[in-house]
matplotlib code that plots the C-alpha trace (Angstrom):
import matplotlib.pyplot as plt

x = [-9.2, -12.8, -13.6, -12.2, -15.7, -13.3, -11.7, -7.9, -6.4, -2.3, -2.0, 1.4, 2.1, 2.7, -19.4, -27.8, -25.3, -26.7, -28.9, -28.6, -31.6, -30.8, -32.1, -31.9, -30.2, -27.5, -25.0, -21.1, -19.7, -16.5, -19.5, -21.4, -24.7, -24.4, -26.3, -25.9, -28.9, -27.9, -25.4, -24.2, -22.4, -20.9, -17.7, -15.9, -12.9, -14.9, -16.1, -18.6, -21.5, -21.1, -22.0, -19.2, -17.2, -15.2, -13.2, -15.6, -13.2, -13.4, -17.1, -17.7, -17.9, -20.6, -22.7, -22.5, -23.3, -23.9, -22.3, -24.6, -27.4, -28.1, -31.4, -31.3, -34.3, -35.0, -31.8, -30.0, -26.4, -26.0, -26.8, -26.4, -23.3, -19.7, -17.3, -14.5, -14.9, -12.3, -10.7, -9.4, -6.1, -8.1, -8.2, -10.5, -13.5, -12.9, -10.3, -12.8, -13.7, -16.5, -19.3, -21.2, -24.7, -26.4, -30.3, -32.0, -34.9, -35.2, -38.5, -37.3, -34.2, -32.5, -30.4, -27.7, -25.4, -23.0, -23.7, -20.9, -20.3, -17.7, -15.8, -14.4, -12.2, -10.9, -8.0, -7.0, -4.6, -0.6, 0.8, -2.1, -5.1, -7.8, -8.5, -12.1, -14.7, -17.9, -20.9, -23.6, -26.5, -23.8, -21.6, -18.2, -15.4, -12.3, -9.8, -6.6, -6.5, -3.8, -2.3, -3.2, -1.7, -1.3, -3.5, -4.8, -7.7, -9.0, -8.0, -10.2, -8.4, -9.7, -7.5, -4.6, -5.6, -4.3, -7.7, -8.3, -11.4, -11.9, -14.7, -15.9, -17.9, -21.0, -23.1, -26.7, -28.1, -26.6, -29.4, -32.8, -36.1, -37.6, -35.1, -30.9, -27.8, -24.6, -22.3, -18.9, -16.3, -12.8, -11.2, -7.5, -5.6, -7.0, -9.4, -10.2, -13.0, -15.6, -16.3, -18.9, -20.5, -22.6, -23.7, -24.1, -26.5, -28.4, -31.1, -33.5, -32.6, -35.4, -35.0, -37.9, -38.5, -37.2, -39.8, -39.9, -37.3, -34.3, -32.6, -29.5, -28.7, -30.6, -28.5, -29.1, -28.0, -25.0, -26.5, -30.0, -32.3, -35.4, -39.2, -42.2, -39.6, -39.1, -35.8, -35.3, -32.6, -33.2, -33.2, -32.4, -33.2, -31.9, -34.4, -34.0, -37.6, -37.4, -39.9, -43.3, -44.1, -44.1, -46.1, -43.5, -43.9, -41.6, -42.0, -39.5, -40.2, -42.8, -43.8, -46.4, -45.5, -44.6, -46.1, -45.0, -44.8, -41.5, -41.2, -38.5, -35.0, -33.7, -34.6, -33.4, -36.7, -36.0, -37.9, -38.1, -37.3, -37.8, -34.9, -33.6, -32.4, -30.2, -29.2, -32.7, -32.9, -35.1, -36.3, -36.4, -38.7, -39.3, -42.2, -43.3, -46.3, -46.9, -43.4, -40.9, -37.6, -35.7, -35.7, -32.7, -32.3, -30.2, -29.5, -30.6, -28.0, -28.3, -27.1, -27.0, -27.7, -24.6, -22.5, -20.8, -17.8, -19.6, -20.3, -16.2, -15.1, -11.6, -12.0, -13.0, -10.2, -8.1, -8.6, -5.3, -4.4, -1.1, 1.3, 0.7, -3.1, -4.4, -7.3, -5.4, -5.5, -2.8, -3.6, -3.3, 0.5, 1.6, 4.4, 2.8, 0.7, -0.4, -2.3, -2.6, -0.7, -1.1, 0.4, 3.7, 6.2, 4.6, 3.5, 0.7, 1.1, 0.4, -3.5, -5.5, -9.1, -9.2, -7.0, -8.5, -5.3, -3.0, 0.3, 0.7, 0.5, 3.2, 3.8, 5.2, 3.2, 4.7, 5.6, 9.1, 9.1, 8.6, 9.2, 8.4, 5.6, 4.1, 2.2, 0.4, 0.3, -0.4, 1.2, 4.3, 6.9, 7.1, 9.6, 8.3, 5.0, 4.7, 2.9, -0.7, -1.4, -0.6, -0.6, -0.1, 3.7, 4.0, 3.0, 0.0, -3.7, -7.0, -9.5, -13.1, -14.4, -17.2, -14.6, -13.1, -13.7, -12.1, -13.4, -11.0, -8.8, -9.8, -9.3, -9.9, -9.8, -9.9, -7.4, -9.3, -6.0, -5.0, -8.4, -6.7, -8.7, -6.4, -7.5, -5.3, -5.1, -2.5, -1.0, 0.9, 4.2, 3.0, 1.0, -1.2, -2.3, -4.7, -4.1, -7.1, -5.6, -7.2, -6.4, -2.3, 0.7, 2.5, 1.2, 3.6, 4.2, 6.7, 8.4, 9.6, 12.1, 12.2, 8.9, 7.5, 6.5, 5.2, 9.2, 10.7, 14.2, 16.9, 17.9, 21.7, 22.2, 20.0, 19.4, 17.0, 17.5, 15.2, 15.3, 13.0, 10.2, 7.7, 9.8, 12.0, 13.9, 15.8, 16.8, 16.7, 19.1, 17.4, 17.8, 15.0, 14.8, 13.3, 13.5, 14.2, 17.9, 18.1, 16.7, 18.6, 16.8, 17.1, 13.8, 14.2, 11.5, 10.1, 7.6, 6.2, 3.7, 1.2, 1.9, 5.4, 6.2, 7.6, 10.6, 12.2, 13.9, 14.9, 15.9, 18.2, 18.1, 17.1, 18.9, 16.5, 17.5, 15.1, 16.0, 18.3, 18.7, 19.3, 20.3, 22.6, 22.6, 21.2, 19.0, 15.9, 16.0, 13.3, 12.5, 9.4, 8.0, 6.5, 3.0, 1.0, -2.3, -6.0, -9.1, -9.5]
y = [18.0, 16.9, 17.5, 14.7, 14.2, 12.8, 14.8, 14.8, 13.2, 13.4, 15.3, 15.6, 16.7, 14.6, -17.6, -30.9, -31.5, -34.9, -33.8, -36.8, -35.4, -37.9, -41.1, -41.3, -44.8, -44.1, -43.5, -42.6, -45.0, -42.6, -40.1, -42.1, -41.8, -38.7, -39.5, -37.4, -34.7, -33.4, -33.6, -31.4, -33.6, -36.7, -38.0, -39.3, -37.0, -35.5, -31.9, -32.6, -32.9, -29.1, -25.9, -25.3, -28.2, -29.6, -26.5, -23.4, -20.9, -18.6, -18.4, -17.6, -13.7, -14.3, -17.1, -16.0, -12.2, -13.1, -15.4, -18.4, -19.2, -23.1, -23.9, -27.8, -29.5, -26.9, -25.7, -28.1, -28.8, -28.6, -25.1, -23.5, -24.6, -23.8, -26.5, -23.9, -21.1, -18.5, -16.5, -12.5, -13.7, -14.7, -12.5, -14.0, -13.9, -10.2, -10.4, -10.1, -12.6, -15.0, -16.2, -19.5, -19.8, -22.8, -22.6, -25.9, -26.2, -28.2, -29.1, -30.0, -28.8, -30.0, -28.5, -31.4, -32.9, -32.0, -31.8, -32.0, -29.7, -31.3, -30.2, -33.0, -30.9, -31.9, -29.6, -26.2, -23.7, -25.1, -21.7, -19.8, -22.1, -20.2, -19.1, -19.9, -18.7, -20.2, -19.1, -21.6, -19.2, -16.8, -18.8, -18.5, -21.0, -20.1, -22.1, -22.1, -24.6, -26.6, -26.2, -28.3, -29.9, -28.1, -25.6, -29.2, -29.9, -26.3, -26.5, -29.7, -33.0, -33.6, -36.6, -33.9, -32.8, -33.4, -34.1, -32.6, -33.2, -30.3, -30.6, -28.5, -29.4, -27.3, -27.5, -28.8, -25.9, -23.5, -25.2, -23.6, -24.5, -23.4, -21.4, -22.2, -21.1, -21.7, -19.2, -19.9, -17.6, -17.5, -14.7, -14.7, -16.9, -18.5, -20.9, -24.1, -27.1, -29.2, -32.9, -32.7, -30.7, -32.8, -31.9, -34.8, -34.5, -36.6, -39.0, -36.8, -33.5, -34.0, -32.2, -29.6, -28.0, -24.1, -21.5, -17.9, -14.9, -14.3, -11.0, -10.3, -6.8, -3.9, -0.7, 3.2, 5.7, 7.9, 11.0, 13.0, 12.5, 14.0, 12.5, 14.7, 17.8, 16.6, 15.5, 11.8, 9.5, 5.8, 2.5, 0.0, -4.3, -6.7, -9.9, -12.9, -15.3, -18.9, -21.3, -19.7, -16.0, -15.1, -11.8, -9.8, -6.3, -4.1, -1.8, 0.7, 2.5, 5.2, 5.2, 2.9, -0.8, -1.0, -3.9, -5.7, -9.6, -10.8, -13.2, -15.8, -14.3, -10.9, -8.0, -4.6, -2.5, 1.5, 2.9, 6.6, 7.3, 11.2, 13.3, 13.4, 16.2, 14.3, 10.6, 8.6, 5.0, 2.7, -1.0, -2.4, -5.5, -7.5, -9.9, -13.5, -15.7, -14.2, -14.7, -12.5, -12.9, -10.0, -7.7, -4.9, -2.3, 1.1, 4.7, 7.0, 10.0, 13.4, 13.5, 16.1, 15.7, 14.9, 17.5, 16.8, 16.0, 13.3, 11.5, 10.8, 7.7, 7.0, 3.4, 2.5, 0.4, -0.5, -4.1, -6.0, -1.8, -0.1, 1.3, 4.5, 4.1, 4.2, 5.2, 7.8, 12.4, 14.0, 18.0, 17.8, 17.5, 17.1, 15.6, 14.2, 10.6, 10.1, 6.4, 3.1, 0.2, -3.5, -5.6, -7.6, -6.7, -8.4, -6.8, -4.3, -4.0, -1.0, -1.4, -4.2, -3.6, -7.6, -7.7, -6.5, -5.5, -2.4, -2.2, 1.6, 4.5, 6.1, 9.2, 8.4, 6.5, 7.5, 4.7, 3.5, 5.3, 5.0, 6.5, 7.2, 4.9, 5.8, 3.7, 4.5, 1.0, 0.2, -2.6, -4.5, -3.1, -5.0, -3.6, -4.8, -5.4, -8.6, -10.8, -10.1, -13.8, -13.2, -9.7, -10.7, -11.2, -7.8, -4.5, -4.7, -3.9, -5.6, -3.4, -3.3, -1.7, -0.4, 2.2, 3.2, 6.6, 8.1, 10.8, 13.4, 14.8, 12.6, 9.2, 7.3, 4.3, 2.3, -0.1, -2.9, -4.2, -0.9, 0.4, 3.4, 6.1, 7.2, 10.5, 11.4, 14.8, 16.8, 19.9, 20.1, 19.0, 17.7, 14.8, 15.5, 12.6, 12.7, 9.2, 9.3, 6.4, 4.7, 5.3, 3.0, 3.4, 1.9, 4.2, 5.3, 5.8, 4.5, 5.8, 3.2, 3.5, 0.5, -1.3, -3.4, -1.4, -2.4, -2.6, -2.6, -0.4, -0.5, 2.1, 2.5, 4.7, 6.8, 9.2, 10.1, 12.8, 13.7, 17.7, 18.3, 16.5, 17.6, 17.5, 15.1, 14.9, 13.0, 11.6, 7.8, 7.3, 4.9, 2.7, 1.0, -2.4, -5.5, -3.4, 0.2, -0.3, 3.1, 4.6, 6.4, 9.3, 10.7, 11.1, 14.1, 14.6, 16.6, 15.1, 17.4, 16.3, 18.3, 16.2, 16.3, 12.7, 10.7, 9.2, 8.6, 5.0, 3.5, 0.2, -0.5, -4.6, -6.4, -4.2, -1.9, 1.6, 2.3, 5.4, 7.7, 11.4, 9.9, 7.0, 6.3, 3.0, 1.2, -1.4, -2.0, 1.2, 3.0, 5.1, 5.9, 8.0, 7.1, 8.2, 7.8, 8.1, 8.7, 7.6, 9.6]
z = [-30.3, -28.7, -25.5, -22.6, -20.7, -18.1, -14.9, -15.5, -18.9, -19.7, -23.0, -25.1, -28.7, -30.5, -39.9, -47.0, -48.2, -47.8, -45.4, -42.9, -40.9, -38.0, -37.9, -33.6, -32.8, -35.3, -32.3, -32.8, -31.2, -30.2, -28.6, -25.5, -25.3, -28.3, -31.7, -34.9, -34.4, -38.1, -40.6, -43.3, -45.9, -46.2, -44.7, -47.7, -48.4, -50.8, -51.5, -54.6, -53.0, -51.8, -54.0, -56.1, -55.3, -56.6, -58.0, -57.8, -55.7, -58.2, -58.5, -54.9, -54.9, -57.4, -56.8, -53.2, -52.9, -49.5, -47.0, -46.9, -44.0, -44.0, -42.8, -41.5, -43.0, -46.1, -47.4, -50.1, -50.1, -53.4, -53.7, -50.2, -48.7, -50.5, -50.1, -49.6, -46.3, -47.3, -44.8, -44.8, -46.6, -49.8, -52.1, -54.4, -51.6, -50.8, -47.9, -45.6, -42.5, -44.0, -41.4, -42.0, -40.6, -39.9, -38.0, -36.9, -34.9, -31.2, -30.3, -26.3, -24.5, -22.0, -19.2, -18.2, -20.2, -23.2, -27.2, -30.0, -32.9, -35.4, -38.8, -40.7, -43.3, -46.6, -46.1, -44.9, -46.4, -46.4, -44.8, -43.7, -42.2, -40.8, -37.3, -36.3, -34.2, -33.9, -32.1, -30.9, -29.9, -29.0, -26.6, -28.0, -29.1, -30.9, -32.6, -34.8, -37.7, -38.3, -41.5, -44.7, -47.9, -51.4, -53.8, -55.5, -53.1, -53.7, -57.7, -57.4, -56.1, -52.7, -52.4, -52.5, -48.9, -45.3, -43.5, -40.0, -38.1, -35.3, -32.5, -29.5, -26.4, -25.6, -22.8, -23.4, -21.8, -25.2, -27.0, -26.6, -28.3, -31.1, -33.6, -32.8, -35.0, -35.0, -37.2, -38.2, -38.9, -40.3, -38.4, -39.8, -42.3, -45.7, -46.7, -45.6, -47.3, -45.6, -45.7, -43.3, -40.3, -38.3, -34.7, -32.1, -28.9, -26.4, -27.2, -25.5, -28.0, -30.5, -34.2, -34.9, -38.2, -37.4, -37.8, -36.5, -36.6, -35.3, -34.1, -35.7, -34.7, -33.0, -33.8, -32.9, -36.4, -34.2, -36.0, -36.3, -39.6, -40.7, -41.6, -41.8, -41.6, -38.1, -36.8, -35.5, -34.4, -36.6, -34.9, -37.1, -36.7, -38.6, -38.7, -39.8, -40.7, -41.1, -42.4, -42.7, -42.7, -39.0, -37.3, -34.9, -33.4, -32.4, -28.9, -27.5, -24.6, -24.6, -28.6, -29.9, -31.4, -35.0, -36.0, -39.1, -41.0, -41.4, -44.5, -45.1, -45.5, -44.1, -44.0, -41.9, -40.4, -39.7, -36.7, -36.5, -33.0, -31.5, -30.7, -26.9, -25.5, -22.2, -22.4, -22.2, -20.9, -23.0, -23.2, -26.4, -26.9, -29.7, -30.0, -32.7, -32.0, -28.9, -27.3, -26.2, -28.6, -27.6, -24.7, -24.1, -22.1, -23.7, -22.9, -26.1, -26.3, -27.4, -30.9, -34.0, -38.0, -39.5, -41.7, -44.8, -43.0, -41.1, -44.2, -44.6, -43.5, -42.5, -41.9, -45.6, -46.9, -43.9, -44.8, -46.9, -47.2, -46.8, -44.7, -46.2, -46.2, -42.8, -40.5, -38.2, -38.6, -40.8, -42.4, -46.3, -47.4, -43.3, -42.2, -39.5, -40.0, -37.0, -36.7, -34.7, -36.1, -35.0, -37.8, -37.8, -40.2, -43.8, -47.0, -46.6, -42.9, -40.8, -39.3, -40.3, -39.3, -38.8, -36.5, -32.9, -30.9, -31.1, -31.0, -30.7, -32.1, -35.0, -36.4, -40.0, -42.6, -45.7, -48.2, -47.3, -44.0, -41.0, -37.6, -33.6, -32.3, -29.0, -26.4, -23.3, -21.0, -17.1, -15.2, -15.8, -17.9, -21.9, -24.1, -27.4, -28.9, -29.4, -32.2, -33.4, -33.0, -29.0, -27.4, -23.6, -25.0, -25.5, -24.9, -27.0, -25.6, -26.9, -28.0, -29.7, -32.9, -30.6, -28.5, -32.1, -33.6, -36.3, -38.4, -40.5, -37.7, -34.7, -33.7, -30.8, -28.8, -25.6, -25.0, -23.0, -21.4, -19.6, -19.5, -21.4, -24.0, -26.4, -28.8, -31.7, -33.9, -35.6, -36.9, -40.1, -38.5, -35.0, -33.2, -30.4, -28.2, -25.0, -22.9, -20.1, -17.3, -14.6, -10.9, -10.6, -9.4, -12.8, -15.8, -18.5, -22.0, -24.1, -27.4, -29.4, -32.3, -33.8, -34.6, -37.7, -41.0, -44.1, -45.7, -42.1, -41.4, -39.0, -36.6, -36.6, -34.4, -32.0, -28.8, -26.7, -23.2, -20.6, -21.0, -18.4, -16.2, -18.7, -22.1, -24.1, -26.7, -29.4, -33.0, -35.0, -37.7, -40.1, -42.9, -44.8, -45.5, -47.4, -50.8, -49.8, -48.3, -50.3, -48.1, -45.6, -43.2, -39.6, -37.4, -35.2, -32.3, -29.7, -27.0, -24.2, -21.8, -20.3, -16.8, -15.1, -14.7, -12.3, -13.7, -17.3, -18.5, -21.4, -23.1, -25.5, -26.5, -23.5, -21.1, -19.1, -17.5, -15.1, -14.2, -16.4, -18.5, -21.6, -23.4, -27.0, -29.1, -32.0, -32.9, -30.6, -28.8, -26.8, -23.5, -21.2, -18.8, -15.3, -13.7, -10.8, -11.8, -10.6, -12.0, -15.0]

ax = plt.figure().add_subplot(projection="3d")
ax.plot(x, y, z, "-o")
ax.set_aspect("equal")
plt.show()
C-alpha cells in the first residue's frame, strides 16, 4: 500500500459540406435578428453530400484514422466531414467516444447578445442515440439524443430516418476573435447522421478566414527521462496550425524560449524540462504573431525514471471489456479481484472507462461471479447505486480520470461527490482499502450484496453481524443468473476496520435498520458502518 500523504485515513481489509459561407441578410426567420454565420451541409434529409454518405459506416476506421477537424472556409465536405458520428456503442468505429471539430475564424466579437449552434440530423440510433457534449471554445453543453428510426438511413436510405433538429444557446461573449472551435462529442450510446450544422449569430459577428495555432493540450510526462545522459521530466504541447504557417514560441519559467514554426495540421512538441527536487511552481506561456495564446500557471513535482513495472498499464482495455477484465489489484491466481465497478447490469459490464462515475468497489471478478461490493459515501443515506445515466439517485460518486491511478497492485481515486480518496491493494485472499474522508458528522461505508454484474445473480439467502466495533462479519448465498443459473456459490467475508465506528445498520429491501448487531434475509441486502470524521 502507498503512503496516505494525509493526517488520519480509515483503513480495512478488504467531438462544406456545401459550404454556405454566409451570405449576411439571409436571416432565419425563426432566429430574430440571428443570420446563418456558416453552414456545414444542406438541409434536405439527405446525407450524400457528406464523406462517405450515403452508406460508408464501414469505411470510417479507415478513411478516418483520425477524428476529423473541419476548417470553415478551406475544408470540403465532401472529403472532411463523415455523414455518420458514431458513438462508444459502435463497434465498427472502435467503441470509443468520437469528437468532431469544427474552427472558423471571427474577425470582430462582441460581448452582448446570444449566437445559435444547430444539428439538423438525418436520424439517430433506434435504441441507443448518442449523448452529446459539445464545447464552443470550451464552454460546455451536454445533451441526450432522442432516439431515431431503423439501420436503413445508416445502410443508406436517408428517407428511412426520424429527423431531429437539436440547438443550444451560447452567449456572444464565447466567441473570441481570431481562431474559434467548437468540438462535438458522442459521450455514450451509438451513432447518429448529419443533415446540416450551421451556426447563427448577430449581424455584427463578421466571418474571418482562421489562421494561427491553437492549444490543444499542455501535459507534464509523470516520470523522469534522460537526454545528454542527464535526467529530465518532458512537457509535452499539442498544437494545432490553421491557414498559413504561423511562428510560436514556447517559454516556461526560468529556461530559455523554444522557438519553433508550426505548419498546418498537428503536431505534439517535447520540451526537456530539468529535474526538481521539491514541488516547483511554473508559468507556462505560449506565444503566435506576437500575441499571447496560452498562459498557465503549474506546480512541477519531484518525480523518478520509471521501472519496468511502470511501463504496465492496467487501464488498457477497460473500454466495451469484461467483468472479468478490469482495472483494479489482484496477486497472480488470487481469490481476491479487487476493482471499481460503475456499469448497470448489460453484457460486458463491470468498469467502463467511458463512463465517469463509480458505483463501488467489489471483490470478485471472476467470469460468472460475483460478490461483496464496498462503498465509502458522506451525507444522506442511499441504499442502492443507482443508474449510470444518473448517479444523484443513488449512492454513486462522480469522479475524474485525472484523480485515477492504477498501476499492478494499487489503485486509486477520488470520488468528487464525497470528496473521498479511495486506495485499493490486495493479498492473495484479501482486499485492503484506505478511504481518506473529509471533516462530517455522516461518513460510512456500506457493503452491499447484491449489485449488477456482467451475468447478474440473486442472493437467496444471506447474514451479516456486527462482532465487534472494529470487525464484521458474514455470508451471501448466490445464484447466478441471465445464463449461469448453474451456478450456485456462498460468499463468506471478513471486514475489520482500523477505526472503531460509531454505529452499524443494515437494509434489507427498502426497510432500513439503523441501528442493529446483525441482520438475515435475501434479495437486496446490505449493512454499514457509521463515522464522525475530521478533515483527512
Amino acid at each position: 500500500m502507498k503512503k496516505s500523504n494525509s493526517a488520519f485515513s480509515s483503513l480495512f481489509v478488504f467531438c462544406l459540406c456545401f459550404l454556405a459561407i454566409p451570405t449576411l441578410g439571409e436571416s432565419n426567420a425563426s432566429a430574430g435578428e440571428l443570420d446563418v454565420l456558416w453552414q456545414l451541409g444542406k438541409a434536405d434529409n439527405d446525407t450524400g453530400e457528406f464523406a462517405l454518405g450515403r452508406n460508408g459506416w464501414s469505411r470510417f476506421s479507415t478513411d478516418f484514422g483520425t477524428d476529423p477537424i473541419f476548417i470553415v472556409g478551406q475544408s470540403e465536405f465532401d472529403r472532411g466531414w463523415p455523414y455518420v458520428h458514431p458513438g462508444p456503442e459502435d463497434i465498427w468505429a472502435g467503441s470509443q467516444r468520437h469528437a468532431f471539430t469544427i474552427l472558423f475564424g471571427i474577425g470582430r466579437t462582441i460581448h452582448e447578445g446570444t449566437c445559435r449552434l444547430v444539428l439538423d440530423l438525418v436520424d439517430t440510433h433506434g435504441s441507443k442515440p448518442p449523448k452529446l457534449r459539445i464545447d464552443v471554445n470550451g464552454r460546455s453543453f451536454e445533451n441526450q439524443m432522442p432516439r431515431g428510426g431503423t439501420d436503413a438511413s445508416v445502410f443508406g436510405n436517408p428517407s428511412a430516418g426520424r429527423e431531429h433538429c437539436y440547438s443550444i444557446t451560447i452567449p456572444a461573449d464565447v466567441l473570441k476573435q481570431g481562431i474559434n472551435e467548437i468540438i462535438i462529442t458522442t459521450v455514450s450510446g451509438s451513432w447518429m447522421l448529419y443533415d446540416s450544422v450551421r451556426f447563427e449569430a448577430p449581424q455584427s459577428v463578421k466571418l474571418a478566414q482562421p489562421e494561427g495555432i491553437l492549444v490543444r493540450s499542455v501535459s507534464l510526462a509523470p516520470w523522469l527521462s534522460r537526454k545528454d545522459g542527464k535526467p529530465c521530466q518532458l512537457m509535452r504541447v499539442r498544437l494545432t496550425g490553421v491557414g498559413k504557417e504561423s511562428d510560436a514560441t514556447i517559454q516556461v519559467s526560468g529556461l530559455d524560449p523554444m522557438k519553433l514554426q508550426v505548419k498546418p495540421g498537428t503536431e505534439t512538441v517535447e520540451l526537456a524540462l530539468p529535474q526538481v527536487k521539491a514541488p516547483t511552481p511554473a508559468t507556462v506561456e505560449i506565444k503566435s504573431r506576437g500575441k499571447s495564446v496560452f498562459i498557465r500557471r503549474i506546480v512541477r513535482n519531484p518525480a523518478v525514471e520509471r521501472q519496468p513495472v511502470d511501463w504496465v498499464d492496467p487501464m488498457l482495455g477497460t473500454s466495451s471489456s469484461r467483468w472479468m477484465l478490469y482495472p483494479g489489484p489482484s496477486m497472480p491466481f488470487g481469490m481476491v479481484k479487487l476493482s471499481p465497478d460503475n456499469q448497470r447490469h448489460c453484457w460486458k459490464a463491470g468498469y467502463e472507462y467511458l463512463i465517469e462515475n463509480i458505483a463501488g468497489f467489489s471483490h470478485i471478478h471472476s467470469w460468472t461471479m460475483g460478490g461483496l461490493l464496498t462503498m465509502p459515501t458522506v451525507g444522506e443515506l442511499k441504499t442502492v447505486p443507482g443508474p449510470e445515466s444518473d448517479p444523484d439517485k443513488g449512492y454513486r460518486s462522480r469522479f475524474r480520470h485525472d484523480t485515477e491511478v492504477a498501476s499492478p497492485g494499487y489503485y486509486a481515486v477520488t470520488l468528487d461527490d464525497y470528496g473521498i480518496r479511495v486506495e485499493l491493494t490486495t493479498t492473495t485472499r484479501a482486499g485492503f482499502q484506505r478511504y481518506t474522508f473529509p471533516k462530517t458528522e455522516m461518513a460510512r461505508i456500506l457493503f452491499d450484496l447484491l449489485f449488477p454484474t456482467e451475468y447478474n445473480f440473486s442472493v437467496r439467502d444471506a447474514h451479516i453481524k456486527k462482532v465487534s466495533g472494529t470487525e464484521i462479519e458474514g455470508y451471501s448465498k448466490q445464484q447466478g443468473q441471465s445464463g449461469a443459473k448453474w451456478n450456485d456459490y456462498t460468499v463468506h467475508f471478513v471486514a475489520r476496520f482500523s477505526k472503531p465506528f460509531d454505529s452499524f445498520g443494515g437494509w434489507i429491501g427498502d426497510k432500513i435498520f439503523y441501528a442493529t448487531d446483525e441482520l438475515s434475509g435475501k434479495g437486496d441486502i446490505g449493512a454499514f458502518v457509521n463515522y464522525s470524521t475530521s478533515e483527512g
